[in-house]
C-alpha positions as CSV (number, residue, x, y, z in Angstrom):
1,X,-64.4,-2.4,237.3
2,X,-66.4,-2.6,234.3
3,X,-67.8,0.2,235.2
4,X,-65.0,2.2,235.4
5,X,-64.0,1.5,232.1
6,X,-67.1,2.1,230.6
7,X,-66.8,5.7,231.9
8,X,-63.2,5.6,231.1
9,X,-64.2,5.4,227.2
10,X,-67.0,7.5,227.2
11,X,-64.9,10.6,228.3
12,X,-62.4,10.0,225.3
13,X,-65.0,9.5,223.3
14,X,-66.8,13.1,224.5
15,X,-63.2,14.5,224.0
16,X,-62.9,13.7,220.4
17,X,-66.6,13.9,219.4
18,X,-66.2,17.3,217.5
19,X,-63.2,16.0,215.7
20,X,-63.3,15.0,211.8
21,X,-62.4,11.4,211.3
22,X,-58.9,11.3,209.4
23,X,-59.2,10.2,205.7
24,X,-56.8,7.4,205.6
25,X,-56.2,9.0,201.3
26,X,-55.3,12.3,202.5
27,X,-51.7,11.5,203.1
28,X,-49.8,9.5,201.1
29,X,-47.5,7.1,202.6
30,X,-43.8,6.4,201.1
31,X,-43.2,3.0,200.2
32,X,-42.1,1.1,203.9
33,X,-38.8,0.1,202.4
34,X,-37.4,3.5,201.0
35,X,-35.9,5.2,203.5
36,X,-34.3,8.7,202.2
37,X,-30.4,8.4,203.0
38,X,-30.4,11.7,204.2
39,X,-32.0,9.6,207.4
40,X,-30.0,7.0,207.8
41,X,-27.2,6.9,210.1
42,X,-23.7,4.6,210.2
43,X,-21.5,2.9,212.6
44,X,-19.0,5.1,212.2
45,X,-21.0,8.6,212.4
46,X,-22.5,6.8,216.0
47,X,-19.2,6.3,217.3
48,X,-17.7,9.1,216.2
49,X,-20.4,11.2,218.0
50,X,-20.4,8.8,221.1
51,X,-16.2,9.4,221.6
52,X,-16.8,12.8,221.3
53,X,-19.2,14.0,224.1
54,X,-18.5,16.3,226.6
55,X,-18.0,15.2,229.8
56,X,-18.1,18.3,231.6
57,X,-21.8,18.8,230.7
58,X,-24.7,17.5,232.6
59,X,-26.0,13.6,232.2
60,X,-29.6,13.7,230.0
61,X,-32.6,12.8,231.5
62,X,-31.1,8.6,231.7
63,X,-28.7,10.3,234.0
64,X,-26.2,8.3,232.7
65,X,-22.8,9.9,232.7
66,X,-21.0,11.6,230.2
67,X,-17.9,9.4,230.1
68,X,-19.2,5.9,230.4
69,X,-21.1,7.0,227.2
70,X,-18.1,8.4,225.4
71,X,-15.6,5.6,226.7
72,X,-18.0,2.9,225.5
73,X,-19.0,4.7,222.4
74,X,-17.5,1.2,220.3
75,X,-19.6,-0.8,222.7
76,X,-22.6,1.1,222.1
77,X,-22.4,2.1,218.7
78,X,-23.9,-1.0,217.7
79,X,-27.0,-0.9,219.1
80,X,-27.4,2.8,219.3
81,X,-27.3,3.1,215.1
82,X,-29.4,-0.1,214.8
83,X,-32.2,1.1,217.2
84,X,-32.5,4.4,215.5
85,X,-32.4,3.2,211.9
86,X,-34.7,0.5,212.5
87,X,-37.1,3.4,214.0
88,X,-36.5,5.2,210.9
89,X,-37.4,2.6,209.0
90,X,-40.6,1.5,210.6
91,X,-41.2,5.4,210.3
């Protein structure tokens, strides 16, 4: 097994071998805790766009249905706008 590992990491190292390392100064970061607002989303713009989905197109890739999303859309509101803000904020 060890084995296998060690030539596991010695074709990802070959991969990247001609690569320049990144310079951790090249791109400066924004403060963690400003988030532009332009990025942030409310409850109420989640649930609006939840209630409002069309149920006569196809499911996403989830394949969950159209309708339970838009006849839940105050159940999952919630979670939906804290899971993407937090993303957001942890960038």
């Amino acid at each position: 097994m060890q084995a296998l590992a060690d030539r596991v990491n010695r074709f990802f190292q070959g991969v990247a071998a001609d690569l320049n390392p990144l310079d951790d100064n090249s791109t400066p970061l924004p403060p963690p805790d400003v988030v532009p607002d332009e990025f942030v989303i409310s409850l109420e713009d989640v649930e609006r766009k939840l209630s409002h989905i069309n149920v006569h197109k196809a499911p996403g890739p989830d394949s969950l249905p159209n309708w339970l999303l838009r006849d839940s859309a105050s159940h999952l509101a919630g979670p939906v706008c804290a899971i993407y803000n937090a993303s957001v904020h942890e960038g």
